[in-house]
N, C-alpha and C positions, 0 to 999 in steps of 0.2 A: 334564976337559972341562966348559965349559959346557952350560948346555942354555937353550935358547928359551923365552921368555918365554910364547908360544902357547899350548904343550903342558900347562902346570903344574897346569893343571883336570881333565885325562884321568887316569882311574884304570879298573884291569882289577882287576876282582871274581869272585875265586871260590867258588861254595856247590854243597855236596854236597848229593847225594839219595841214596837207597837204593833203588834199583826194586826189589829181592830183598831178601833177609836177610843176603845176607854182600858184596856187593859194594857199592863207593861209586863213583859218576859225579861227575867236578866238569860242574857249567853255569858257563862265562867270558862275563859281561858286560863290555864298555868301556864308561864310563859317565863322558861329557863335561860339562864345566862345573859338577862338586861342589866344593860350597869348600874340603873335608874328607875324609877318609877314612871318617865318619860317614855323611853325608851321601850320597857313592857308594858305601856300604852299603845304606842306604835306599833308594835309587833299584832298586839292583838285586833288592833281595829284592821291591820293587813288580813289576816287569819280568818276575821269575821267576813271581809269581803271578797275573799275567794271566791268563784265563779261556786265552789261545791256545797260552801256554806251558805252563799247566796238562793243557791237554787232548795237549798233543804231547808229555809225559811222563806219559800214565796216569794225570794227577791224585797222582803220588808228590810229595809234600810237600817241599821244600828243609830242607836242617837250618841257618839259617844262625845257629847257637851256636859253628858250625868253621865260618867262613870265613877267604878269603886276598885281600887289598884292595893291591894296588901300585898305586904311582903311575906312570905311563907318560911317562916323559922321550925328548925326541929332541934329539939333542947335534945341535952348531950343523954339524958334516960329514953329519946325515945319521942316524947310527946311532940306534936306539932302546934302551932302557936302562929294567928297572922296578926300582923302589926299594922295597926294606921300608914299611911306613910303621907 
């Protein structure tokens, strides 16, 4: 299937944090109009260390050395689709 020319900027970004020692939380940003999978990398690790997100996780740090960055496609029927990248 094709997908829409629209969509091809949107990317769902994931980065872990550790509140505790043995467990990981992913935090998923969607992060619109990055040229790049770099790019809504960057964005998102901004996003996560905002003073607001910061404070509504404890101040626990993101680890974003593991993250997971798909591109968020939506085929021309409708359905949505993330792609490796």
């Amino acid at each position: 299937m094709s997908s829409t020319p629209r969509d091809s900027r949107t990317w769902l970004v994931g980065l872990p944090c550790r509140p505790d020692d043995s467990r990981v939380v992913w935090l998923y940003y969607v992060v619109g109009e990055a040229s790049d999978s770099a790019e809504a990398l960057s964005a998102a690790v901004r996003r996560a260390n905002s003073a607001s997100e910061r404070d509504a996780r404890g101040q626990v740090p993101v680890e974003p050395d593991h993250t997971e960055v798909r591109r968020i496609r939506q085929h021309i029927l409708g359905d949505f689709a993330l792609e490796a990248c």
